[in-house]
C-alpha angles and dihedrals in degrees: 000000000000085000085056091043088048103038096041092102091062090040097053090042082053091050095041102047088043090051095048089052094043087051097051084051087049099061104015092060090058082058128068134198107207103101088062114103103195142035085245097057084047091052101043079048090058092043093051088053084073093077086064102109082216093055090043084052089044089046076051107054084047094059089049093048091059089045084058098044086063105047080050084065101053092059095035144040119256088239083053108042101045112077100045074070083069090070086081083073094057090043092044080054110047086045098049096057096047100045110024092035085242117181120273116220136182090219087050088057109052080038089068087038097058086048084052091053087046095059093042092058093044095040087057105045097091 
């Protein structure tokens, strides 16, 4: 229990930063872009996508992400701290694939397992 208490700060900037992105995925993918011409119409369609209450509460996690992340910094070393950040990609994944229908691959797979090793070994090395 004292590992989840010391370690909540990393963990909620983990589940803020992956909602906000699950969020953005969420209502951008029913959207294209392709009947935009120029950079710029692309751009003033993006920016009008700020007035969508969901990407205001996905600019809003991010920001508490990053509230989080620092208070993170103030109990743990950088070196330490980091790569737990790398269990977004295995959310992301697992996510992805449940609720967009994403594709499942083997090499995605070892690929989060190696992630998972990687934050064992660092994890460990106090």
């Amino acid at each position: 229990m004292h590992f989840f208490f010391s370690h909540l700060y990393i963990f909620l900037t983990i589940i803020f930063a992956v909602s906000s992105q699950l969020i953005i995925k969420w209502k951008m993918s029913s959207f294209s872009l392709d009947g935009y011409d120029s950079i710029i119409d692309k751009f003033i369609f993006a920016f009008s996508m700020l007035f969508n209450p969901y990407i205001i509460l996905s600019l809003l996690f991010t920001l508490l992400s990053g509230l989080s992340w620092m208070i993170a910094m103030t109990k743990f070393e950088i070196s330490y701290a980091y790569p737990f950040t790398t269990l977004g990609f295995v959310l992301i994944f697992i996510v992805s694939i449940l609720v967009f229908n994403e594709l499942f691959t083997w090499q995605k797979l070892i690929g989060l397992l190696f992630i998972i090793t990687g934050i064992i070994i660092t994890s460990t090395s106090l």
